[in-house]
NUROVO-420718 format. One record per residue: x, y, z of N, C-alpha, C, O in turn. Coordinates in steps of 0.05 Angstrom, whole numbers, plus 5000, padded with zeros to 4 digits. Layout:
N
XYZXYZXYZXYZ;...
//
This chain:
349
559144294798556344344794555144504817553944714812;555344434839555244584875556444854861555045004849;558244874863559245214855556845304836555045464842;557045194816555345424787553345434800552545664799;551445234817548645324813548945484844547045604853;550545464853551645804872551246014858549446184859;553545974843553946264826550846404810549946634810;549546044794546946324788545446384808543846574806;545946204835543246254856543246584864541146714869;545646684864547046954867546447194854545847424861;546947044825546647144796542247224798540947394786;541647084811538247064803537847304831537147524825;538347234856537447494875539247764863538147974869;541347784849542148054848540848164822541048404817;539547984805537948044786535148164791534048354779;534148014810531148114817531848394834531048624830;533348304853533948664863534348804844532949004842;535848754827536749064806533849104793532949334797;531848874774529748884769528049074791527649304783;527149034810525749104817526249404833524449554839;529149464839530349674849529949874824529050094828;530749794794530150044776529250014756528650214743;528649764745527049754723523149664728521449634710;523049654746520349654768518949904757517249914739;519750104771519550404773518950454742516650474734;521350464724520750594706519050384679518850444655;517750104694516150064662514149934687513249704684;513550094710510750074720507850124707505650014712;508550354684505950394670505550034652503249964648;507749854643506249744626506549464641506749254630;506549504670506349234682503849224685502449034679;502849474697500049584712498149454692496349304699;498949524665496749514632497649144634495749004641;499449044632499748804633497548674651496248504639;496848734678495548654697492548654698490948484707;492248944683490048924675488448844656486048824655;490848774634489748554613489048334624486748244619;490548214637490247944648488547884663487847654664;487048124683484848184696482148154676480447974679;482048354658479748314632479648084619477448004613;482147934609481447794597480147624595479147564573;479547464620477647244621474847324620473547134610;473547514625470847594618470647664588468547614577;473347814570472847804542472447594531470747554513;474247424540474047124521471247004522470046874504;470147084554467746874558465147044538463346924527;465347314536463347424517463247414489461347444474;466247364484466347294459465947034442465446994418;466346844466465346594455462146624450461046484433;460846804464457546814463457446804426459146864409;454746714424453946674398453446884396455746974393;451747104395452247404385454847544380455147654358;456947544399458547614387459947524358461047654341;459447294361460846994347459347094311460047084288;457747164321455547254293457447504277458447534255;457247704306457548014292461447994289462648204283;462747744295465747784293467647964317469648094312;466547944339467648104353469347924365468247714372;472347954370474347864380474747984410473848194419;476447764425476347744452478148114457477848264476;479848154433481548394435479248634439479148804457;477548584414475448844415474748924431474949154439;472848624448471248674469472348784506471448904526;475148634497478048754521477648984521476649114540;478549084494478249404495476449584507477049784521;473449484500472249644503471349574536470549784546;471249444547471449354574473649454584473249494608;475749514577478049694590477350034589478150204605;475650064566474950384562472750374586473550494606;470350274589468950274604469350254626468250414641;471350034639473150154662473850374670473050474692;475450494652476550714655474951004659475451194673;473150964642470751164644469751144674469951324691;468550874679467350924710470150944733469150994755;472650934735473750954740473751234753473851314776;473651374726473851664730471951824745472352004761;469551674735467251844741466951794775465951964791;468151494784467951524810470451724825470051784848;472351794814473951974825473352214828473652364848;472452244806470752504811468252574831467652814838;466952384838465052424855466252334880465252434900;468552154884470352174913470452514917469152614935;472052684899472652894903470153044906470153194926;468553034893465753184902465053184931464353374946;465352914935464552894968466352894984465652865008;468952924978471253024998470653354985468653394999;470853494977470353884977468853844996469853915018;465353694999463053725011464353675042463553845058;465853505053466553445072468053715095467653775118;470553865062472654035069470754295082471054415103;468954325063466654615071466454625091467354785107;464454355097463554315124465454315154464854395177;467654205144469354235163471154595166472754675182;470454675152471654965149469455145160470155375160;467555115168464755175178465355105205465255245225;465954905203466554885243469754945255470654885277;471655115229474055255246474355335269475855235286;472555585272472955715299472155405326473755335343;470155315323469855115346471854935341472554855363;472854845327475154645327478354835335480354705344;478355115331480355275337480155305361482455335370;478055315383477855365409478155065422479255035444;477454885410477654645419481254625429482454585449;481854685403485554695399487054795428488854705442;484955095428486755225436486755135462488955085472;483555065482483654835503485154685510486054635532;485554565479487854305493490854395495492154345515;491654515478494654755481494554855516496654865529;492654905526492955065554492754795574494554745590;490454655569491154425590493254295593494054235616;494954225566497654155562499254305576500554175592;499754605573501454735583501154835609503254925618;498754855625498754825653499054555662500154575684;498754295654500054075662502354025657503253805665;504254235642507654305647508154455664509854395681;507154645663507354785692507454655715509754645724;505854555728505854435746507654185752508454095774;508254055722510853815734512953895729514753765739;513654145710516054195703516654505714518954595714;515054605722514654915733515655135711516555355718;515455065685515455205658512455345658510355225657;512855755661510555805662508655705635509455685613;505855645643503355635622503755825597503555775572;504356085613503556255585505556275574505056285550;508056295577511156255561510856025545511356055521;510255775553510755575535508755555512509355465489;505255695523503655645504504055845470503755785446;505156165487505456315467508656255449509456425433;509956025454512455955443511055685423512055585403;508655625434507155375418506055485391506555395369;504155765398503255915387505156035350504656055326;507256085367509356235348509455995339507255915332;511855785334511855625322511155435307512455255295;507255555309505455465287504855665274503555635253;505455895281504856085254507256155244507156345229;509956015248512456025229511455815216510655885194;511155505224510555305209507855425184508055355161;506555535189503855605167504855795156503755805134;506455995159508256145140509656095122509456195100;512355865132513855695114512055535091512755525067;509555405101508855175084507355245066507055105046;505355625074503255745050505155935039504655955015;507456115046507656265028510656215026511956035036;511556465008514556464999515256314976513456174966;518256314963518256084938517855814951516255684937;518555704969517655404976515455314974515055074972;513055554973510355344964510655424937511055204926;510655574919511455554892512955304882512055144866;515155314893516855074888514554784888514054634868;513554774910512054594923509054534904507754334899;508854704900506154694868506654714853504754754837;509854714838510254594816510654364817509554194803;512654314837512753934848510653794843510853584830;508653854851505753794849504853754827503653544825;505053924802503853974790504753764761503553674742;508553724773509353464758508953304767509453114752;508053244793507052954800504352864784504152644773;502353054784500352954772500652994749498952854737;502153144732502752984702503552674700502352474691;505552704711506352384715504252184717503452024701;503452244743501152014738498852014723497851784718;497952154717495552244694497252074671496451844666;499552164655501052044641501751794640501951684618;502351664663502351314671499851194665499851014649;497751284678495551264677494651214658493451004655;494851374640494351404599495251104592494150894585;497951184597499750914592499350684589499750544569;498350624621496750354629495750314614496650174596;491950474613490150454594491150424560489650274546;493250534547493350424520495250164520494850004502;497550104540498549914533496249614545496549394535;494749644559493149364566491749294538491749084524;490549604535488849504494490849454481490649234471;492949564476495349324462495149004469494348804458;496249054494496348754498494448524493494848304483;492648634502489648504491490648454464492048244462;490048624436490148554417492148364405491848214386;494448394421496548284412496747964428497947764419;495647984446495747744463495847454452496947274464;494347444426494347124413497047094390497646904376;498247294393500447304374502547164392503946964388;502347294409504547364429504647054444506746964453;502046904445501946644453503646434436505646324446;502346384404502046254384505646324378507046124373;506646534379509346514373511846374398513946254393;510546454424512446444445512146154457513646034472;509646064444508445704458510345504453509845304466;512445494436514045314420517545334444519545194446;516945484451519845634471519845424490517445404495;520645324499521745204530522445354548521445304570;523945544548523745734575521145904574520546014595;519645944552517245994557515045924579513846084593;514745564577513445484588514345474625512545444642;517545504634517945554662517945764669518245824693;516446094634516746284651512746344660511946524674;511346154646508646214642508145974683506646004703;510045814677509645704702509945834724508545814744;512346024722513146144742511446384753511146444776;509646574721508646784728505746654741504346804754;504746314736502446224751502846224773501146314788;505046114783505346114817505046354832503946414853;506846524808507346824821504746954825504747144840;503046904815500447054803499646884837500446994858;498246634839497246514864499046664888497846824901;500246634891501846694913502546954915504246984932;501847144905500347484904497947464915497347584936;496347284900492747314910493047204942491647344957;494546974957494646934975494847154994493347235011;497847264984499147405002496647655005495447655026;496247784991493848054994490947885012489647985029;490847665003487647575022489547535060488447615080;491247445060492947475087493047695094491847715116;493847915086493848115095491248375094491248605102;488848195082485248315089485748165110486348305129;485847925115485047805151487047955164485748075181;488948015167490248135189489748355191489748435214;489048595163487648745176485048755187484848905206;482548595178480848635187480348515222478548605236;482548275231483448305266484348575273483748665295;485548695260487348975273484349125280483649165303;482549205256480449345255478849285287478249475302;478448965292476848945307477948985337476548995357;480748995336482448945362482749325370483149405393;482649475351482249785358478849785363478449785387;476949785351474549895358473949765375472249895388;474349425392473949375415476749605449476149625473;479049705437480749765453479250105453478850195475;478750225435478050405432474650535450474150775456;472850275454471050315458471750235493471350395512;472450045494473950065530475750335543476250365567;476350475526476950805524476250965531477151165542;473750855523471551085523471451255506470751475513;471851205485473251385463470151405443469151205433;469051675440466451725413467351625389469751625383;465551535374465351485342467951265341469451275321;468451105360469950835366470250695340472350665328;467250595331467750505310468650555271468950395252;468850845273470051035253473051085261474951105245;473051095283476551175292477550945287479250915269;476350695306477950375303477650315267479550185259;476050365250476350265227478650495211480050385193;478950695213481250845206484050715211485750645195;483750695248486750605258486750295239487950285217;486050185244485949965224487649965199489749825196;485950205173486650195153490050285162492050165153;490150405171492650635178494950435170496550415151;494550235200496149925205496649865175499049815171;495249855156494949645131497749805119499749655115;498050105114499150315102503050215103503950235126;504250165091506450145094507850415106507250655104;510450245124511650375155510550605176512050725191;507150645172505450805181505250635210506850655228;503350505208502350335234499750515251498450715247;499850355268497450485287498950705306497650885318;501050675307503150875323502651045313501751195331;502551145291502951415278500251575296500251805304;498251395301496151615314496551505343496251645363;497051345343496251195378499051385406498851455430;501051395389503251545407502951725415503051745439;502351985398502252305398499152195414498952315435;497552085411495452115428496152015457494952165473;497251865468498651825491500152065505499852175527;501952105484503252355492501652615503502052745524;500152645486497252965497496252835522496452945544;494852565518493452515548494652455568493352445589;497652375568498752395590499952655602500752665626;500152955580500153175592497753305596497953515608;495453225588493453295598492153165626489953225635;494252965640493652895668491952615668491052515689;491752465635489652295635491851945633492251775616;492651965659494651725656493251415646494751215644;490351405642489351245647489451235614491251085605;487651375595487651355571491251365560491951285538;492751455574494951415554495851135558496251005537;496251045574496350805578496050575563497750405557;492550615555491450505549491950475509491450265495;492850705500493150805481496050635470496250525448;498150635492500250495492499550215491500550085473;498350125503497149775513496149715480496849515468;494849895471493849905442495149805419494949635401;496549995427498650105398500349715401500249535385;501649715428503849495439501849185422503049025408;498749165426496848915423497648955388498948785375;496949135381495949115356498849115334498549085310;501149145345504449105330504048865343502448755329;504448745359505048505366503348285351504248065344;500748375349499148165335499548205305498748005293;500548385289501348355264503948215263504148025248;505648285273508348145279507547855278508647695263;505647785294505147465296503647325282503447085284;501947535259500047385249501647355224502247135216;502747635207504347655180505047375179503647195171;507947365188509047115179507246845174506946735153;506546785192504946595199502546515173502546335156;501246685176499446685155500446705127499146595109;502146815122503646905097504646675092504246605069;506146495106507446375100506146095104507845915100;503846025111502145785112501245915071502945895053;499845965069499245985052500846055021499846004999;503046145025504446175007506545895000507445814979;506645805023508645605025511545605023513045465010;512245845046514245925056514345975079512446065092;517145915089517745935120517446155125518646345114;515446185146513946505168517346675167517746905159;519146515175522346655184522946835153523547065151;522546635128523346845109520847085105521147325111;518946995096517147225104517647425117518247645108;517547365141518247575159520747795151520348035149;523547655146525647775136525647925109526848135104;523947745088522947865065522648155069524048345063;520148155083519348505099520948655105521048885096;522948505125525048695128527448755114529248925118;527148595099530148745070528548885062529249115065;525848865048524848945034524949215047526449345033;524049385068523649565072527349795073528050025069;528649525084531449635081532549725051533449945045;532349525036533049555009531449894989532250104979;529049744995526549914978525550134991524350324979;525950125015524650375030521650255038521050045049;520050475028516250485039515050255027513550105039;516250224994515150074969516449814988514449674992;518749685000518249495006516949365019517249125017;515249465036513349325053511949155031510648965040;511749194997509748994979512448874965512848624968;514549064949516848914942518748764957520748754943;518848674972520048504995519448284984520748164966;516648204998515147914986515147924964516547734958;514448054943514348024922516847914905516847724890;519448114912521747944904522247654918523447484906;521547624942522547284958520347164940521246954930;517447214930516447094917518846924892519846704892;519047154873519447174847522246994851522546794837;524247064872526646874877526146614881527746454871;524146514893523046304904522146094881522445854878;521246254870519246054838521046084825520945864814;523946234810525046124787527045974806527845794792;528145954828530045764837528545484834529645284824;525645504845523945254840524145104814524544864811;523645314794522345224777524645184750524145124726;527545244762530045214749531644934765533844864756;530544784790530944684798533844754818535944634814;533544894831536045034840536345074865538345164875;533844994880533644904903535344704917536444794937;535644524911536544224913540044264902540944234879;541444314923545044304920545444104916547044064897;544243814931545943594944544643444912546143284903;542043484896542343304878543143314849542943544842;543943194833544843224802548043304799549143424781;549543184828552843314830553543144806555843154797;
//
């Protein structure tokens, strides 16, 4: 008995990896629509029980629907006006080129007379070798077949997702409609009911894990715009709420900006801010390191140690996507070993 429930314990992690390694990916559009049914549905049911509807016959499916269209409409319409006010942003910032190009070019020379002097690499050799190598880089990336190549890439990416997208939106109005069928037939099942148990836990212990990780970012937030403002650093509290989100971004971190900024101000002679930049970057990995587990795993009700490790297969296995598929599979392993009773070697020999 010890052997078999080995063998499926085995049988169940190399299943969720393969699950989630390739069949994840390719029926994402109708998990997304799944999610979002399940999202709507409780406000359809509650309007449909209303006595008006109850009068005019409107079913919890109808009213799904049309609460999913209406979604989707404002959906859009706010994307569209993101993009309105990101062009409005791009202008304006294309308006201040030349002062932001002289700014550049400032910091390129302070840099390279502060090589000069510790490395005795002339200023103007290294700056005009800086120079070249950004107008090969802006050559390679605007012209030739590579940006062709590169805007068709593009151009199937956003089919794709425009197309997923579609997807979503008609398979959730399926589901909706179909949802009381799909109950009324599958309710009689026995593995039904450990898989409706399992997707409850799974469902809680998602909502956990995402509210854990708003508090840790929102400490990260406050631990940059207080480090940032001891800096001396302008618009502290726009930069610290950026570096923040940054942190949230899977295998990004606050490094991604905090290093290369160390790096310039310590060739710009400013040992004090790079330092400080380092001291930064060092507080703010260390306090996610310590909070993740911890919190993740008070609340989920798992050991901080697997948590933690979760993350790191997950990112080994999955790449970028594991920083969310990680947990998500130790979740999903977690609740059917539970809920198959498969936990427990030493009892039922």
């Amino acid at each position: 008995m010890r052997w078999k429930k080995a063998g499926i314990t085995v049988g169940v992690f190399a299943g969720v990896f393969l699950i989630m390694k390739y069949a994840v990916p390719v029926m994402l559009p109708f998990l997304l629509g799944g999610l979002l049914a399940l999202a709507i549905l409780p406000a359809a049911r509650w309007l449909a029980d209303r006595k008006l509807c109850r009068k005019l016959h409107f079913t919890e499916g109808g009213i799904g629907a049309v609460l999913i269209l209406l979604l989707s409409v404002g959906s859009i319409l706010g994307f569209m006006w993101l993009l309105q006010a990101l062009s409005t942003q791009i202008g304006r910032l294309i308006s201040f080129y030349p002062v932001i190009k002289k700014e550049f070019c400032q910091i390129i020379g302070q840099c390279c007379r502060q090589v000069e002097y510790t490395m005795g690499i002339p200023a103007q050799e290294s700056s005009q070798y800086i120079y070249m190598q950004l107008n090969n880089l802006g050559s390679s990336f605007f012209g030739g077949s590579q940006s062709m190549e590169a805007a068709v890439d593009s151009m199937k990416t956003c089919v794709v997702v425009v197309g997923g997208l579609i997807l979503c939106v008609v398979s959730a109005v399926l589901i909706l409609q179909e949802h009381g069928d799909w109950k009324a037939q599958f309710a009689s099942w026995p593995v039904f009911v450990k898989i409706r148990n399992l997707f409850r836990n799974l469902k809680n212990g998602i909502a956990e894990y995402f509210k854990a990780q708003i508090k840790i970012m929102g400490i990260i937030i406050l631990l940059c715009i207080a480090g940032l403002f001891l800096l001396g650093t302008s618009h502290f509290l726009l930069a610290g709420l950026a570096l923040g989100l940054l942190d949230a971004l899977p295998v990004l971190g606050t490094g991604t900006f905090l290093v290369p900024a160390a790096l310039v101000l310590a060739l710009r002679g400013n040992a004090v801010g790079a330092v400080g930049c380092i001291a930064l970057y060092l507080v703010t990995s260390c306090v996610r390191q310590f909070l993740e587990p911890r919190l993740i795993g008070k609340k989920v009700g798992v050991s901080p140690l697997l948590v933690l490790l979760s993350v790191y297969l997950g990112l080994f296995l999955y790449g970028g996507a594991g920083f969310l598929l990680g947990p998500l599979s130790a979740l999903v392993i977690y609740g059917i070993l539970r809920e198959w009773n498969l936990l427990d070697y030493g009892k039922n020999e």
